[in-house]
C-alpha positions, 0 to 999 in steps of 0.5 A: 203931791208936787208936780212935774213937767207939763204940770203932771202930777209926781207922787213921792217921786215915784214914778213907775210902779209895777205890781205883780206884773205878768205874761203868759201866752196859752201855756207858755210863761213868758215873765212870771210876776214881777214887782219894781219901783222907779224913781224920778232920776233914777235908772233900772237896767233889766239884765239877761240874754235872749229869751229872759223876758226883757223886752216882754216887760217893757211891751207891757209897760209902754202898753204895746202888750198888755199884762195877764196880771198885775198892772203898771202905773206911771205918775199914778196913771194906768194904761187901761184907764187913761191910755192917751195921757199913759202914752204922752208920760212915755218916751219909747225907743225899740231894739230896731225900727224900719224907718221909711224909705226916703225920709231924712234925719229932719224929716223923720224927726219932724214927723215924730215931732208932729205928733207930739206938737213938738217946735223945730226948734225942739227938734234942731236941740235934740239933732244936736244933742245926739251928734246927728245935726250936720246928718239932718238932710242925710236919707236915713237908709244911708245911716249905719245902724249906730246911727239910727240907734241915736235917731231913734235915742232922738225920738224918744227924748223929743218932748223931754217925757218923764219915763224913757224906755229903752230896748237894747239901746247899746246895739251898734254903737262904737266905743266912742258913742257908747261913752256919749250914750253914758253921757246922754243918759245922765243928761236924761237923769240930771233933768229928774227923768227915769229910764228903764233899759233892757241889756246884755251888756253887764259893763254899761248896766255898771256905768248908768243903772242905779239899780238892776233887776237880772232875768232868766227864763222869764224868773227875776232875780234881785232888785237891788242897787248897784250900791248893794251888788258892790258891796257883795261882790266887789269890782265889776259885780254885776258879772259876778252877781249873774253868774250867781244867778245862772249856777 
C-alpha cells in the first residue's frame, strides 16, 4: 500500500471501484448494474445522450444519490462509512450551478476555498491555471456560460483531490477553450489524478479518455480502452462503436 496526497492511503493504484452499482427510482430503472475501475492517472468517459443514466452515476458516486445496490469506494473508503473523508477525496463539477448574485471570480473561489482550508495563494494558481486571473474581480452573472464552466473546472481542482468528476464539462466552451480543456486535463492526469466525465461529444471522449464506458437507456455497454475501440473500428472509432451500440 503506498500513499497519496495528504497522506491518503492508494492501494494498487486503483482508485475508484464501483461494484454492481444501481438505481431505480419506485419502478422505473434509471442505471441497471454497472461494475468499473479507475486508476491513478487515468480518464473513464461516460458516453450517451439525454437520458442514459450519466449523470444518475456519478450522483452516486459523489454521494449526492445514493445506490439501490451496489456500492462505490474511493481509495478504499465508502460513502456510508466515512462520508467527511469520502467527500474531501472528490472534487465535483456539476453540468450548471447558480452562483450568488454579486459574487466575483475571487470571492466565490475564496468561499469554496474556505471550506476546504485551501490558501490564496492556492486560489490565485488555480485563476491562472484556467485563464480567469485578470476576470478575478468580474461579478460572476457578467460571465458567458464558457466562463462559469472554468470556475466552476477551478472549484473542483482547488485542493488538487484525488478523483475529479466532472458533468457535461465541454458545454459552452469555444474551439479555443476546448483545446485548453484537453490541456487542463492531462495536467489533472500527469499529477497521478483520476477523472470521471459524462459526454455526448464522441470527439473530446477520443482526445482524453483512456477508457469509455457508452450508456443507453440506463444499460451499459463495453468497458473497454480506446486502445481496444481503435483497434476494432479504426479512425474515429467511438462514433462508429455507438452506433454499434444503438442498432
Amino acid at each position: 500500500m503506498g500513499s497519496g496526497k495528504g497522506g491518503v492511503p492508494v492501494v494498487n493504484s486503483i482508485v475508484v471501484k464501483a461494484t454492481n452499482l444501481s438505481k431505480s427510482i419506485k419502478k422505473q430503472t434509471l442505471v441497471e448494474p454497472i461494475n468499473f475501475t479507475v486508476a491513478a492517472g487515468h480518464v473513464l468517459a461516460l458516453c450517451g445522450g439525454n437520458g442514459a443514466g450519466k449523470s444518475t452515476i456519478l450522483r452516486m458516486i459523489t454521494g449526492i444519490m445514493q445506490p439501490s445496490t451496489g456500492e462505490i469506494e474511493v481509495n478504499g473508503l465508502q460513502w456510508k462509512r466515512d462520508r467527511k473523508g469520502f467527500a474531501k477525496l472528490i472534487g465535483y463539477m456539476p453540468d450548471d450551478y447558480q452562483f450568488s448574485h454579486g459574487l466575483t471570480a475571487w470571492e466565490a473561489l475564496a468561499f469554496w476555498g474556505a471550506l476546504r482550508s485551501v490558501s490564496k495563494k492556492r486560489i490565485e494558481e488555480v485563476l491562472e491555471r484556467v485563464g480567469l486571473a485578470d476576470k478575478r474581480n468580474n461579478r460572476v452573472q457578467t460571465f458567458s456560460k464558457g466562463m462559469r464552466q472554468r470556475l466552476l473546472f477551478a472549484q473542483a481542482i482547488l485542493d488538487n483531490p484525488p478523483l475529479l468528476i466532472m458533468d457535461e464539462p465541454t458545454n459552452g466552451l469555444d474551439p479555443f477553450w476546448m483545446n485548453e480543456f484537453v490541456r487542463l486535463i492531462n495536467g489533472v492526469k500527469e499529477e497521478g489524478n483520476c477523472v470521471i466525465f459524462s459526454t455526448h461529444q464522441l470527439q473530446i471522449a477520443e482526445e482524453i479518455a483512456d477508457h469509455v464506458i457508452f450508456l443507453n437507456q440506463g444499460r451499459s455497454y463495453g468497458y473497454e480502452s480506446l486502445a481496444d475501440y481503435e483497434a476494432k473500428y479504426g479512425a474515429h472509432p467511438l462514433h462508429a462503436a455507438f452506433q454499434a451500440v444503438l442498432t
